[in-house]
C-alpha positions in Angstrom: -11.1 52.3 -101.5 -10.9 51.2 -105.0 -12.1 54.0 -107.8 -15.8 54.9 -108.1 -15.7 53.0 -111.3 -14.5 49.8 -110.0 -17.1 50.0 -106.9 -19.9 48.2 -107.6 -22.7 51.1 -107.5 -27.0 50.0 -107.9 -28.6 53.2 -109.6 -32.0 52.8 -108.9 -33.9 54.8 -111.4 -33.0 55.8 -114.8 -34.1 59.9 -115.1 -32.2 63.0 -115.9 -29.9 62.8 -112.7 -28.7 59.4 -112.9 -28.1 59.7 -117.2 -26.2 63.3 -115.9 -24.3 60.9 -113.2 -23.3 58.3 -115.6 -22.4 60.2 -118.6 -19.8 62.1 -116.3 -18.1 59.0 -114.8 -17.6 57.9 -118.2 -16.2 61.1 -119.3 -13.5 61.4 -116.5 -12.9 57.5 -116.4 -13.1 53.9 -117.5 -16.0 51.7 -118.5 -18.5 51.7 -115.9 -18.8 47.8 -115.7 -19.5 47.3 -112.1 -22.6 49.6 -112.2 -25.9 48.3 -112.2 -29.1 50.4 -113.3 -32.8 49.6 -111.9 -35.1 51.1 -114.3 -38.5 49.2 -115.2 -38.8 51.9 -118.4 -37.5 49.8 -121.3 -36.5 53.2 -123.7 -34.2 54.4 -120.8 -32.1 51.4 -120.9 -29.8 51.5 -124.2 -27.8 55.0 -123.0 -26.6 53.3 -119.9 -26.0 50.3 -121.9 -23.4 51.4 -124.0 -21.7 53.3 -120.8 -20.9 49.3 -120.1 -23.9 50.0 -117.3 -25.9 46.4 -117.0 -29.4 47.0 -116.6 -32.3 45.4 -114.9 -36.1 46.5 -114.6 -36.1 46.1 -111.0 -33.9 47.2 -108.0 -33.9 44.0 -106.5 -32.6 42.1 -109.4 -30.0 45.1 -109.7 -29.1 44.8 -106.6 -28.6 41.0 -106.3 -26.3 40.9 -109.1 -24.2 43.4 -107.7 -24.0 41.5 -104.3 -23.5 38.0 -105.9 -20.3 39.2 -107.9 -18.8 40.5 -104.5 -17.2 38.8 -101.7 -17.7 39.2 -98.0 -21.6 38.6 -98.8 -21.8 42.4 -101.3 -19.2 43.9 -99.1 -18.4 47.2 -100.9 -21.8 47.7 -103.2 -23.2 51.2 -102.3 -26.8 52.5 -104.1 -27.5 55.4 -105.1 -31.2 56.6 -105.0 -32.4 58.8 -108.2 -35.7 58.1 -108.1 -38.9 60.3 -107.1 -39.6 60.4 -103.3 -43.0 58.9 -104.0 -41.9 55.7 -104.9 -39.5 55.2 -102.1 -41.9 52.9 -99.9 -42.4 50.4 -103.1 -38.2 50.8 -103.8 -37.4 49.9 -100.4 -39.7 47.4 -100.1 -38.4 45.4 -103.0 -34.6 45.8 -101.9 -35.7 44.6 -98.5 -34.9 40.6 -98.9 -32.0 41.9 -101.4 -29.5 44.4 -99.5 -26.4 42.3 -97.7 -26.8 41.6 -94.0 -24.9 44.7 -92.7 -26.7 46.7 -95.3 -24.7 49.0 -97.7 -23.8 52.7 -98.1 -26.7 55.0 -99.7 -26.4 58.1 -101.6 -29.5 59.9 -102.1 -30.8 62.6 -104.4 -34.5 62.3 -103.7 -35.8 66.2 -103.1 -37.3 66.8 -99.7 -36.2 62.9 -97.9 -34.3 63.6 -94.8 -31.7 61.2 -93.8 -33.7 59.9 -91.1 -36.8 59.2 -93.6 -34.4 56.6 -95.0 -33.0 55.3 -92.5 -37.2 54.8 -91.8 -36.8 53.3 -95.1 -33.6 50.6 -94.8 -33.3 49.7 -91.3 -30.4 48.2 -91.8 -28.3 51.1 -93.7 -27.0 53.6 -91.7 -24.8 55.1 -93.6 -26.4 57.5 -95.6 -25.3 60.6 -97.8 -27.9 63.0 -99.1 -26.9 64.8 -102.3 -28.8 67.9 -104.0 -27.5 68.3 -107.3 -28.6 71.2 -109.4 -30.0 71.3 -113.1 -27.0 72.1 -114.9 -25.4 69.0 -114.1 -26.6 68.2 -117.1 -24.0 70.1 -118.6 -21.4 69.4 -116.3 -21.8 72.9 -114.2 -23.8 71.8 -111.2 -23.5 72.8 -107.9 -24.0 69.8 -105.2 -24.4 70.2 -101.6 -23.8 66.8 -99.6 -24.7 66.1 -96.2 -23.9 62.5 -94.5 -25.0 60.7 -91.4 -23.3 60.5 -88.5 -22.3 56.7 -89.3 -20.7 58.0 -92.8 -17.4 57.2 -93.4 -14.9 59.5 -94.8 -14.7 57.0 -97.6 -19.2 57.3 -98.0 -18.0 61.1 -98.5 -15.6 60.8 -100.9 -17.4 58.3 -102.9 -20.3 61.2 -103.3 -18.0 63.6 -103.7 -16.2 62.5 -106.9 -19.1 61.3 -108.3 -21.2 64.6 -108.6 -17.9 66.1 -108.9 -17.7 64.8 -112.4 -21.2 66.9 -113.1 -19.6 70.0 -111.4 -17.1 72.0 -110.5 -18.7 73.0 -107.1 -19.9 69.9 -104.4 -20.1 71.7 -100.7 -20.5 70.0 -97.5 -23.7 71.0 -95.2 -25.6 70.2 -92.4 -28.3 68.8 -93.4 -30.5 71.6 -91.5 -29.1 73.9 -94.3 -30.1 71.6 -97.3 -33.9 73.3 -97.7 -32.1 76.3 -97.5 -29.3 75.6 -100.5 -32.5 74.1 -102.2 -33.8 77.1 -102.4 -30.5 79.2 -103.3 -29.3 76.4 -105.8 -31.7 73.8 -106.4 -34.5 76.0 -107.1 -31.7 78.7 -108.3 -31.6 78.1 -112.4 -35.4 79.0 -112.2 -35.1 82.4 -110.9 -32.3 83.2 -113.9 -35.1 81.3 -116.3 -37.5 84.0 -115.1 -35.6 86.9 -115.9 -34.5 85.9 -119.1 -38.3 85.0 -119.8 -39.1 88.7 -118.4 -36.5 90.2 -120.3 -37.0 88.7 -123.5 -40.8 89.5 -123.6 -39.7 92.9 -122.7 -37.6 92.6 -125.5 -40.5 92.4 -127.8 -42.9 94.8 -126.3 -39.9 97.6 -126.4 -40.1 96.6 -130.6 -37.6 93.5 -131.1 -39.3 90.4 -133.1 -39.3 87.2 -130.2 -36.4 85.6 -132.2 -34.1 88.2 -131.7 -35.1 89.3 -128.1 -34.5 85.4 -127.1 -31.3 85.4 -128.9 -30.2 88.6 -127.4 -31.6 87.7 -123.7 -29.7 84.4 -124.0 -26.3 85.8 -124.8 -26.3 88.7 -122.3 -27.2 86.5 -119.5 -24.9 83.8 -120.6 -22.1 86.4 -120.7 -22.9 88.3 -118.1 -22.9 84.4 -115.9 -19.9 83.5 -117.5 -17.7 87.2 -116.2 -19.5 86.6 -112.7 -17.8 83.2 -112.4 -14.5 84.2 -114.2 -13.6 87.0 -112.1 -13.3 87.6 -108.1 -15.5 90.9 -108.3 -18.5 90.8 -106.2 -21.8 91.1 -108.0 -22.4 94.5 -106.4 -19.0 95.5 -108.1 -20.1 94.3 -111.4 -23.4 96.3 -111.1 -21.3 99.0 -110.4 -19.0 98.8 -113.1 -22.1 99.0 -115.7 -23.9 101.4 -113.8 -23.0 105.4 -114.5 -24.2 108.0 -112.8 -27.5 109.3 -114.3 -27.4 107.0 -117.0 -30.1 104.3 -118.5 -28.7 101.4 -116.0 -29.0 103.7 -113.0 -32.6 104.0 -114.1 -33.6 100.7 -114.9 -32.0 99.7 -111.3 -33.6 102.2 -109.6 -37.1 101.1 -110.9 -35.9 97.7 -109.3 -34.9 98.7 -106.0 -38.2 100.6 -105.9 -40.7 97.8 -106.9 -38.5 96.2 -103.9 -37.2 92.9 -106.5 -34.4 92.1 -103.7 -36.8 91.8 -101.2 -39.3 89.7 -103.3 -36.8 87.7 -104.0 -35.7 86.5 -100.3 -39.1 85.7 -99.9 -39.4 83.7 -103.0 -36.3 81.8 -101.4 -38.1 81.8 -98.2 -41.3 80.5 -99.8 -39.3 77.8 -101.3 -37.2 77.1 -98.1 -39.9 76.4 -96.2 -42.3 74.6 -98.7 -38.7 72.0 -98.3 -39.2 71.7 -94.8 -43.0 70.8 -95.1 -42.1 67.8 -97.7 -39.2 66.3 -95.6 -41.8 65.6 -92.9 -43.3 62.4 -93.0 
């Protein structure tokens, strides 16, 4: 299989994702000349532009280019799906008269849409990878979990694979009966970090710091603190350890948390979120 950069790839919608996408193809690899972008937003267009991304206002425009540059009637163009799951009925409906014959390999990022829902959606493409990249793919530290339809090819997985690979050092391989639950873990993940550092910066203040320097300080601790977690092998129970002495202030602080039972809210906060993925994958 030729490079992900010589493949001729259809983004379909032109958010943070697909930007994130983009900008770390071109930062591991060539010009990204045989990608096409469908994005009807004019003042999304001139980033992918000068990533050597041609871009078009509409998928099926996108998509016909693609196919008319390829031989075997658009043998070898894949699409990739970074749009919201709410337009997926109007963005299938305008590829329909433009996908090849046989159809073409899908990658999908579209929160909650089970592999079968698109299938629903393209009868004729079948072989589908769903992707759930996380938020700091944006800065090149996501986590993505794949998961791929039984008429995947190796090749449809390794095509997903180095692309959000070039967002992330971490892309796992799940069933896809485990993606609501790594939604919650990682998808949904960066919030629960955003709420502690809001909680501990406005403790911060009420414990006498001005906001600037409670933020400041917040920031950096966590951001440390992150950056040891994923530097060393240590466990995180080893790490609390290792900062906890007996009778001292962390041992108190922890012991208020254990008692107000934060552990246990949050596996149902996880739970809560799990679940609330389940209910929007039905359709």
């Amino acid at each position: 299989m030729r490079c992900r950069y010589q493949t001729p790839l259809v983004i379909v919608g032109g958010g943070t994702m697909a930007r994130a996408i983009a900008d770390g193809a071109a930062a591991v690899g060539d010009s990204l000349t045989a990608w096409r972008l469908a994005e009807p937003d004019p003042s999304r267009h001139a980033h992918f532009q000068t990533l050597g991304i041609q871009v078009f206002t509409d998928a099926a425009s996108a998509m016909d280019d693609a196919v008319s540059r390829e031989p075997a009637g658009g043998e070898g163009v894949r699409l990739l799906l970074a749009i919201k799951p709410q337009v997926l009925a109007e963005v299938s409906a305008g590829l329909a008269n433009a996908l090849p014959v046989r159809g073409v390999p899908i990658v999908s990022i579209l929160a909650g849409t089970t592999i079968e829902r698109l299938h629903h959606a393209f009868p004729g493409c079948r072989r589908v990878v769903r992707a759930m990249p996380n938020l700091a793919a944006r800065i090149g530290m996501g986590v993505t979990a794949l998961a791929s339809s039984s008429q995947s090819t190796p090749e449809d997985l390794d095509f997903a694979r180095s692309m959000f690979e070039s967002v992330g050092p971490m892309v796992v391989s799940i069933e896809e009966s485990l993606m609501d639950a790594f939604t919650a873990l990682a998808g949904s993940g960066p919030a629960y970090l955003f709420f502690l550092a809001e909680a501990m910066a406005r403790a911060g203040v009420e414990l006498g710091f001005d906001d600037a320097t409670a933020q400041s300080v917040t920031r950096q601790t966590l951001a440390g603190a992150a950056r040891l977690l994923a530097e060393t092998p240590d466990r995180p129970e080893a790490l609390r350890a290792a900062v906890t002495s007996k009778g001292g202030t962390t041992e108190a602080a922890s012991a208020v948390l254990e008692r107000r039972g934060v552990a246990a809210s949050l596996l149902e906060a996880m739970t809560a979120a799990r679940d609330r993925g389940r209910e929007l994958s039905r359709f």
